[in-house]
SEVORO-236609 format. One line per 3 residues: number of its first residue (from 1); their letters; for each residue x, y, z of C-alpha. Coordinates in Angstrom, 2 decimals. Layout:
N
NUM	A	X Y Z ~ ...;
END
This chain:
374
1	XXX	-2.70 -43.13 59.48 ~ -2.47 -40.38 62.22 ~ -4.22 -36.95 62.76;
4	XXX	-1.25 -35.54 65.57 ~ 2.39 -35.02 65.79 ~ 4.34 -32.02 66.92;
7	XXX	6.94 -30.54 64.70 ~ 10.13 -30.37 66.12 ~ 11.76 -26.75 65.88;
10	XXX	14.20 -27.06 62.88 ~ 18.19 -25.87 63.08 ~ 19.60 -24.16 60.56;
13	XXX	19.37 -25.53 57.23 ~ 21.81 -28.52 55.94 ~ 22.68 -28.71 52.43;
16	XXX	21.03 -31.73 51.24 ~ 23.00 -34.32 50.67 ~ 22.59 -38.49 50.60;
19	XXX	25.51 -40.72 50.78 ~ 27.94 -40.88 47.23 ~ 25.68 -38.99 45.05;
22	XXX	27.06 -35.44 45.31 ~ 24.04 -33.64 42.49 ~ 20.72 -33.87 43.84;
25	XXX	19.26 -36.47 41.56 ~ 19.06 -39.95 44.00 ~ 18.34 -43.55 43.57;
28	XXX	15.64 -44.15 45.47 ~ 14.51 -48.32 45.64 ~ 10.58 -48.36 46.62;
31	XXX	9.99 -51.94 48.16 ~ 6.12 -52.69 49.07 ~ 4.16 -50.51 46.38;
34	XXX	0.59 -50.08 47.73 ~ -0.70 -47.70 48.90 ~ 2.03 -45.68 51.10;
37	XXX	4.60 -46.84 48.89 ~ 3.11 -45.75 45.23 ~ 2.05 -42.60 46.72;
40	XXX	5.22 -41.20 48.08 ~ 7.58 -42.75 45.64 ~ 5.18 -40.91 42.65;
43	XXX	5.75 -37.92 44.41 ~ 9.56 -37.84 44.63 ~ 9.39 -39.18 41.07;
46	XXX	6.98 -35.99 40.33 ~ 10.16 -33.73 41.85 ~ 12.69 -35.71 39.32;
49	XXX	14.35 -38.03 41.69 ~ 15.31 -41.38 39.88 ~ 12.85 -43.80 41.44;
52	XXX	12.72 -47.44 41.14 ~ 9.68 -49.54 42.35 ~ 10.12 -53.38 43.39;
55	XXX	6.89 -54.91 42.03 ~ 6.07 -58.42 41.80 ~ 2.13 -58.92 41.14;
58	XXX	1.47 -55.65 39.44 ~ 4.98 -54.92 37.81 ~ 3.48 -55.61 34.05;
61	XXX	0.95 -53.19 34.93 ~ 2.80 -50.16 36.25 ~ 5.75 -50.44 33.53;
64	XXX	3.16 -50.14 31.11 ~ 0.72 -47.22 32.52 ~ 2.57 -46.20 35.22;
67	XXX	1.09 -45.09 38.81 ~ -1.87 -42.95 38.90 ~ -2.91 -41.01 41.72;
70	XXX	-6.06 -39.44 42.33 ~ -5.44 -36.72 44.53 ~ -7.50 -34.19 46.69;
73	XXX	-4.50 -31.91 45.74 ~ -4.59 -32.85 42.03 ~ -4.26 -35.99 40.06;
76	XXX	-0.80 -37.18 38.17 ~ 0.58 -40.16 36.75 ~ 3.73 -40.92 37.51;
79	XXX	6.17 -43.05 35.70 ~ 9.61 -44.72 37.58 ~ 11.43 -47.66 36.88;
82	XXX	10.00 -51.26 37.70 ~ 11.88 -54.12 38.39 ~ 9.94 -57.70 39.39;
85	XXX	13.78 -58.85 41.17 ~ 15.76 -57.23 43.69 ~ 18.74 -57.81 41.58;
88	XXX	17.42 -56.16 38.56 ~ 17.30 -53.17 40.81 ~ 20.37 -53.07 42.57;
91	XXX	22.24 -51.01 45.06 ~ 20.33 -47.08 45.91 ~ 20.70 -44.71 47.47;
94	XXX	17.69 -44.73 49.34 ~ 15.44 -47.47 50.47 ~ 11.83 -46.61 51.07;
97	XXX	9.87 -49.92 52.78 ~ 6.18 -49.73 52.39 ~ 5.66 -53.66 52.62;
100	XXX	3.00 -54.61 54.98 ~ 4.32 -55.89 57.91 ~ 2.85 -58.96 57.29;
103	XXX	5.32 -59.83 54.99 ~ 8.22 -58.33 56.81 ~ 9.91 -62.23 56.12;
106	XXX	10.93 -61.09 52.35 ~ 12.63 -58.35 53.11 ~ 15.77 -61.20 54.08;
109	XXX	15.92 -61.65 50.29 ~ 14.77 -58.62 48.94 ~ 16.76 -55.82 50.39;
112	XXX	20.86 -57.40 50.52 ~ 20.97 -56.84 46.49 ~ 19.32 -53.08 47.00;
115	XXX	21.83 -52.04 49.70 ~ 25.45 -50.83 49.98 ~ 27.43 -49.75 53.21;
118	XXX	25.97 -46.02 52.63 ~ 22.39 -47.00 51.72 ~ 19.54 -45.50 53.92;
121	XXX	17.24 -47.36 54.45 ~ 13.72 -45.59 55.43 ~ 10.46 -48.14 56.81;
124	XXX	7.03 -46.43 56.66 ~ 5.67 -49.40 58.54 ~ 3.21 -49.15 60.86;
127	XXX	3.23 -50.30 64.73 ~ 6.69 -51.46 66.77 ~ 9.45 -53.47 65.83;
130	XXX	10.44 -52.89 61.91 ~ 13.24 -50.79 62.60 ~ 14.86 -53.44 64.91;
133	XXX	14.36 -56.04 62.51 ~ 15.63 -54.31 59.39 ~ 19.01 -53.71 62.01;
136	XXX	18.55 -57.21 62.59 ~ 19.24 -58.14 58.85 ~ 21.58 -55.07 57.69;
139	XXX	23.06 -53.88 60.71 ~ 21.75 -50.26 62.56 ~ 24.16 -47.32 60.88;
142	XXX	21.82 -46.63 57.95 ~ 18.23 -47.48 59.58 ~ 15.76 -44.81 59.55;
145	XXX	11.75 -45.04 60.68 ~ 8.91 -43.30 59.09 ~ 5.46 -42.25 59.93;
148	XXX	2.68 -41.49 57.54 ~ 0.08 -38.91 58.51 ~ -2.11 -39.74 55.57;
151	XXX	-5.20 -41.15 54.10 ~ -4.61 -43.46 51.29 ~ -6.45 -46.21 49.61;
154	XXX	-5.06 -48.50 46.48 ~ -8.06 -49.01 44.69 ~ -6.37 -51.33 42.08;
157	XXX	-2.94 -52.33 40.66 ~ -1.13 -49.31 39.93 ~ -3.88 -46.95 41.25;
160	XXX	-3.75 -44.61 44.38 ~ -6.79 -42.52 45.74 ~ -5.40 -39.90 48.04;
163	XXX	-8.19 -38.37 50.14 ~ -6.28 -36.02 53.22 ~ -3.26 -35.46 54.76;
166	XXX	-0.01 -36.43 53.59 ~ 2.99 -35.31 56.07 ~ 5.34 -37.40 56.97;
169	XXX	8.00 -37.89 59.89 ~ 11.34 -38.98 60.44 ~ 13.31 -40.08 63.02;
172	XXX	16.98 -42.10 63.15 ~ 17.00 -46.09 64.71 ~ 18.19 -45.23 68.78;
175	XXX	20.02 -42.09 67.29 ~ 18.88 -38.56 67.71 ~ 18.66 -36.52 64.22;
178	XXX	21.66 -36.40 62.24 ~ 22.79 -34.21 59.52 ~ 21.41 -36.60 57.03;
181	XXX	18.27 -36.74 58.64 ~ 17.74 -33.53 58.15 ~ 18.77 -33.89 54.64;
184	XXX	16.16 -36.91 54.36 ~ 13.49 -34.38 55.39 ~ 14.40 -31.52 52.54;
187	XXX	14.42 -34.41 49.64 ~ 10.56 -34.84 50.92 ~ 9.43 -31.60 51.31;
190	XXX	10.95 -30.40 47.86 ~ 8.95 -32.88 46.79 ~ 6.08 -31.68 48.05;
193	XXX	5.97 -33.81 51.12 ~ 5.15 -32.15 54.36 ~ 8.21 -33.62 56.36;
196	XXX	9.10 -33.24 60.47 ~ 12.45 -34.99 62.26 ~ 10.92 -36.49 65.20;
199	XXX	13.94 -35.94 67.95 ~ 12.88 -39.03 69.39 ~ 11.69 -41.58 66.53;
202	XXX	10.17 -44.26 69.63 ~ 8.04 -41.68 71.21 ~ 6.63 -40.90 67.79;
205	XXX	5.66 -44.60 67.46 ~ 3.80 -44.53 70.43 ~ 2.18 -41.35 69.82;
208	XXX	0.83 -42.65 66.11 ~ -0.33 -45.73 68.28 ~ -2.85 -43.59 70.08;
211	XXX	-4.85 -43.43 67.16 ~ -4.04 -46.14 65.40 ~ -4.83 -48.96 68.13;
214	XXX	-8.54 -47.31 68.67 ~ -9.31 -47.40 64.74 ~ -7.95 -49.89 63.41;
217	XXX	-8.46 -52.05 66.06 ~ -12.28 -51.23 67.30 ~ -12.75 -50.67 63.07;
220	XXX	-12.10 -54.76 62.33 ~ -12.70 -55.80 66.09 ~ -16.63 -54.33 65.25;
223	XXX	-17.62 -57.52 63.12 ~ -18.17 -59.53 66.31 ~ -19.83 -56.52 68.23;
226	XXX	-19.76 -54.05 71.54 ~ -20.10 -56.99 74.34 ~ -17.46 -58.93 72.61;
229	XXX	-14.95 -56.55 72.24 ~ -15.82 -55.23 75.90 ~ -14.87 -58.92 77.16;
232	XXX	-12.42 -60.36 74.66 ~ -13.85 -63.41 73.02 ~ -16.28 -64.30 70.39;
235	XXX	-19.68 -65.17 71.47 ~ -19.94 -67.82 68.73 ~ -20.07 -67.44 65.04;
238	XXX	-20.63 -63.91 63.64 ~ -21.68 -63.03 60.03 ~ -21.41 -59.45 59.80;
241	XXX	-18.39 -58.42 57.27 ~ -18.64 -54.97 57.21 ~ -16.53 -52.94 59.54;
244	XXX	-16.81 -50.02 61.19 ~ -15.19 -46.40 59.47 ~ -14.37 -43.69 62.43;
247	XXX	-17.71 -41.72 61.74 ~ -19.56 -45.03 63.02 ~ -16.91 -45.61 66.03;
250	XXX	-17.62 -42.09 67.42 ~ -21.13 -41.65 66.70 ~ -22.19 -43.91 69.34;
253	XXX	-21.22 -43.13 72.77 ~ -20.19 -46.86 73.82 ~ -17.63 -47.38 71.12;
256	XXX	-16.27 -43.67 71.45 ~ -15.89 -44.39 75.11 ~ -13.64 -47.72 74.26;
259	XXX	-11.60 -45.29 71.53 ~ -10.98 -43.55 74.50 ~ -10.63 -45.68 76.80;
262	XXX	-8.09 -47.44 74.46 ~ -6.28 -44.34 73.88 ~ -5.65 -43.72 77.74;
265	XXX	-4.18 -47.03 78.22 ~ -1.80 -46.45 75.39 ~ -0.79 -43.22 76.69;
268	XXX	-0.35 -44.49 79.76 ~ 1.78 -47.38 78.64 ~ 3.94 -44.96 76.77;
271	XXX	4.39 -42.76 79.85 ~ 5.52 -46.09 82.03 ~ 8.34 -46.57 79.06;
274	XXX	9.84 -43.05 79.17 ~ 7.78 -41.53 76.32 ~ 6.21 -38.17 77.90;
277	XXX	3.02 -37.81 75.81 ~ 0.14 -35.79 77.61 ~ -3.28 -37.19 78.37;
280	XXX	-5.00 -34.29 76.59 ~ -4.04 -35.97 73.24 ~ -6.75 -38.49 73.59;
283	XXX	-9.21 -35.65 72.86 ~ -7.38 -33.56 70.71 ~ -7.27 -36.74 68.44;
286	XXX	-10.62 -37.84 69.28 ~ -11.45 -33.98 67.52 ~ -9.93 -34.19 64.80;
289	XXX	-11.25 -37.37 63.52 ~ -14.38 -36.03 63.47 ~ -13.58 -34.37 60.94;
292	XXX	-12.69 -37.31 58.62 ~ -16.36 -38.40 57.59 ~ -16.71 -42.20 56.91;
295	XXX	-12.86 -43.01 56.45 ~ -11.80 -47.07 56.91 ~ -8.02 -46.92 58.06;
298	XXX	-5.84 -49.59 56.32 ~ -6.61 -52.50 58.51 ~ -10.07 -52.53 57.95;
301	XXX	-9.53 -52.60 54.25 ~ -7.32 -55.90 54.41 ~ -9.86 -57.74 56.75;
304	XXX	-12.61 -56.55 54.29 ~ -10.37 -57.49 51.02 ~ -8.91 -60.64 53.08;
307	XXX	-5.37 -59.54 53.13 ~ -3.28 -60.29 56.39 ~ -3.71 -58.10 59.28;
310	XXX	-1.13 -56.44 60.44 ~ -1.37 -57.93 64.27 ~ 1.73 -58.19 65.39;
313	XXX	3.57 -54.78 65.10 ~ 0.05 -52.88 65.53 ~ -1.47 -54.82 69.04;
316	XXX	0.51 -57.23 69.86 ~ 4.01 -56.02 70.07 ~ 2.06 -52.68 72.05;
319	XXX	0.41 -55.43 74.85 ~ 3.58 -56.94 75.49 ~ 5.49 -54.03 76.02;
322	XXX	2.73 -52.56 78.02 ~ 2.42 -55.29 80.31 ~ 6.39 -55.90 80.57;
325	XXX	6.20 -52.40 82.31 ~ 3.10 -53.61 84.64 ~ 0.71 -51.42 82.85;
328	XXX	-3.01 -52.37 83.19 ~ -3.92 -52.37 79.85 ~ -7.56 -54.15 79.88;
331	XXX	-9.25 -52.90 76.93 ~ -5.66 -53.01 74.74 ~ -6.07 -57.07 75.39;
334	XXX	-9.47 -57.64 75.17 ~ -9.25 -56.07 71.76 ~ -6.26 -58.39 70.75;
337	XXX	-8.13 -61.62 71.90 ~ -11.50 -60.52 69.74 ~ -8.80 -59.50 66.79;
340	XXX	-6.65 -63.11 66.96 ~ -10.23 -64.58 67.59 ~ -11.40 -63.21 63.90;
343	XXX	-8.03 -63.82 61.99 ~ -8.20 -67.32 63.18 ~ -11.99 -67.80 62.16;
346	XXX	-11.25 -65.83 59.10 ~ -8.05 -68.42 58.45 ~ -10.13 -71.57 59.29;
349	XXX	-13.14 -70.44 56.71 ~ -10.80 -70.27 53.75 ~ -8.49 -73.38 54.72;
352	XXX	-9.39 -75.89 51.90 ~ -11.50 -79.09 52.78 ~ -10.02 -82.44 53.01;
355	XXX	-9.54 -84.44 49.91 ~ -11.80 -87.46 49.38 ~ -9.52 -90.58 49.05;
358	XXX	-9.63 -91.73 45.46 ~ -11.56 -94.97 44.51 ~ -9.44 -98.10 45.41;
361	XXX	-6.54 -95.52 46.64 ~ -5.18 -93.97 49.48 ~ -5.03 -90.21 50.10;
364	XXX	-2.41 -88.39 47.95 ~ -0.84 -85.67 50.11 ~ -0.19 -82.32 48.21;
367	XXX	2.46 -79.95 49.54 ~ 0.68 -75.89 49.62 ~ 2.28 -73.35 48.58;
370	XXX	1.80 -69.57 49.00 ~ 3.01 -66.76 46.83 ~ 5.40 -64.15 48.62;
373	XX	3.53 -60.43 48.50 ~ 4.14 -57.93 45.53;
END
């Protein structure tokens, strides 16, 4: 989620128009249905594209009631195709990825039956690095990013609470805009999708990292407290659960002054990389959050609800690049140590205990398995 991004100046208008599909009706694969992805694939079901989602936990759930979303801009139920295999799917038009980036591994298996030589293929991710790995798998010509300026919460299988915001932008994989692009943008906003063409889709990374570092970071990195997040390590075991929403981060001077602290490191860091983004945008983001009341961005929802964290592409990838172009960057990895610190407590809490060897017989290894995300 982001609060700031400049709108490009638009050309003249391009007739819309996706690859082989010359009417304006397209096939449009959603893969990773939570929250981003049920929200934005109901709405360009709402405007009568022919949407498909890729469910594998909830796909019983939403073929029979379909996706409802409870919206601060009015509630509907929406109603597209579900498939629980990629190959029950097959090729699109259109790819939207909202899969966590957690589970970025699938997307090997999942997305070769969904894709032709024309596809687009659109990631909403957040953080660095999705776009370079879906080019990795299917080659760069059809890649596409995303950013969603939007607060969303799944509150359960099949359900979508929608509370601000909603625009979205769009950028091309180490391309500037394109014709299609362009196109991309007027299949959103005719479906009521506030949609910008970032001219350069890296720079809009970084910018949507200036928020998103602070408040989803500081949000989850809160459980173990100020001084430990001010030095990077846990101070021994910590019990509190509950994180900390952006009301509570800016409400008290010391953790507003890390937010911003945070958010002049990244901008900095962006700067060193080529990516002109003023240091007035700390503030003007810092402003408009206060107006969001007591909102938990996604990350601190998955710590709370003990889903993966999205680590990597969010504060990880960020540090390295950062400190590849000999950026200080001391609160950035502070904050990742007290983050990897609590998703490796977190992971050794719930590992099971050792077996007890059976009477009279040795220990019985069992080979784990884990199921892949839906």
């Amino acid at each position: 989620m982001d609060l700031a991004h400049p709108s490009p100046p638009r050309p003249e208008p391009i007739a819309p128009t996706l690859p082989r599909t010359p009417i304006e009706r397209r096939k449009i694969g959603v893969v990773g249905c939570g929250a981003v992805g049920s929200f934005y694939g109901a709405k360009l079901w709402q405007a009568g594209q022919d949407v498909h989602f890729l469910l594998r936990s909830d796909h019983q759930i939403v073929r029979a009631a379909g996706v409802h979303i409870h919206s601060v801009a009015g509630d509907f139920q929406a109603h597209p195709h579900v498939a629980s295999r990629p190959e029950e799917l097959g090729p699109c038009d259109l790819v939207l990825i909202g899969l966590k980036t957690t589970a970025n591994a699938v997307l090997a298996q999942w997305l070769p039956p969904l894709v032709r030589p024309d596809t687009l293929v659109l990631t909403l991710q957040n953080g660095l690095g999705n776009e370079a790995h879906l080019a990795a798998l299917l080659g760069d010509a059809g890649i596409l990013g995303g950013l969603c300026f939007v607060c969303l919460n799944r509150t359960a299988p099949g359900v979508v609470r929608h509370l601000a915001h909603g625009q979205i932008a769009i950028g091309e994989y180490r391309r500037a805009p394109l014709p299609r692009t362009w196109a991309l943008a007027d299949l959103f906003q005719r479906a009521g999708v506030a949609c910008a063409v970032a001219p350069d889709l890296e720079q809009a990374h970084w910018e949507k990292l200036v928020w998103n570092i602070p408040f989803n970071g500081l949000g989850v990195g809160g459980i173990a407290g100020y001084d430990a997040v001010r030095q990077g390590g846990l101070a021994g075991q910590t019990n509190q659960t509950r994180t900390l929403p952006t009301s509570e981060l800016l409400a008290d001077p010391r953790w507003e002054g890390l937010v911003r602290d945070l958010m002049i490191e990244v901008i900095a860091a962006a700067n060193a990389l080529g990516h002109a983004l003023p240091r007035k945008l700390a503030e003007e983001m810092i402003a408009r959050t206060r107006c969001m009341g007591d909102y938990r961005a996604s990350t601190l929802l998955d710590y709370e609800q003990g889903r993966p964290v999205e680590l990597e592409s969010l504060f990880l990838e960020p540090l390295r690049r950062a400190q590849a172009a000999r950026v200080p960057t001391p609160r950035l990895a502070a904050l990742c140590a007290v983050l990897r610190a609590l998703d490796g407590a977190r992971t050794r809490a719930h590992r099971p205990a050792p077996a007890a060897d059976p009477p009279g017989g040795a220990l019985t290894k069992v080979k784990s398995t884990q199921d892949a995300p839906g």
